[in-house]
C-alpha positions, -999 to 999 in steps of 0.1 A, spaced: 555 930 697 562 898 677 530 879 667 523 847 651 487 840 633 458 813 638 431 808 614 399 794 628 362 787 618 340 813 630 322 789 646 354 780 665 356 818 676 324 828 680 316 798 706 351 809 727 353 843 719 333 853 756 359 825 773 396 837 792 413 813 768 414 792 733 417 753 738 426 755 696 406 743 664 396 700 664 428 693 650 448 711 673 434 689 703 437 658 684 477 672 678 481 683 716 490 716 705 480 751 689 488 754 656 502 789 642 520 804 615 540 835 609 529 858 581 552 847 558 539 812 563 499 820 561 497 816 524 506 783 529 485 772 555 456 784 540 462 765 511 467 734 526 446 734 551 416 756 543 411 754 504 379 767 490 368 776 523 353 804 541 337 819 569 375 821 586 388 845 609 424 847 611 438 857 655 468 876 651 479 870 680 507 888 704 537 861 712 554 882 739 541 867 769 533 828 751 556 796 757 556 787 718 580 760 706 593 763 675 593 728 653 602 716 618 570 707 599 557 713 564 586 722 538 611 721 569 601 750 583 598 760 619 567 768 627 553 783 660 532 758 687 514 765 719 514 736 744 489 749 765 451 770 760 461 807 743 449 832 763 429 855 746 445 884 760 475 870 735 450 884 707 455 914 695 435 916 664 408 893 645 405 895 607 382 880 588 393 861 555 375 867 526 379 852 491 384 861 462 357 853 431 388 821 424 381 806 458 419 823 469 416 834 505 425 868 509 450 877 535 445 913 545 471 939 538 480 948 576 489 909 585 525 917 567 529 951 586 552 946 615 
């Protein structure tokens, strides 16, 4: 199984989580795609994009059966997009982030088990 990771408020997930599929976070629609990131790029996007805050769950999310494109972005990396709604059948497991008492999110330990 390959998987890629979306973070999300958990007022994002708890208000879909009953639904067959993910339309993606505000900026995603504004974008026109789902935003992910692999594991080794979730530090990053946290930092960026979620600093000094919580209440985020992080959808790992199973790639197998999903269209994602693959396009340069931040630092020129490729990072993984979803043109249409995930299903969320594609989700395999939801973590929730936590931080630390330094306002660092902390990514749990199984994300970087493949």
């Amino acid at each position: 199984m390959s998987k890629v990771f979306k973070v999300c408020y958990e007022k994002e997930w708890e208000s879909v989580k009953n639904n067959a599929f993910f339309e993606g976070s505000e900026i995603d629609q504004s974008d026109g795609f789902i935003h992910f990131s692999t594991s080794k790029q979730l530090k990053g996007t946290l930092e960026k994009y979620f600093a000094r805050k919580n209440h985020l769950y992080l959808l790992e999310v199973n790639t197998d059966e999903l269209e994602l494109v693959w396009e340069l972005s931040r630092n020129n990396q490729l990072f993984p997009h979803l043109y249409k709604p995930l299903p969320l059948s594609a989700i395999k497991k939801i973590h929730r982030i936590f931080m630390d008492i330094n306002g660092n999110h902390i990514i749990p330990e199984d994300v970087y088990n493949d």
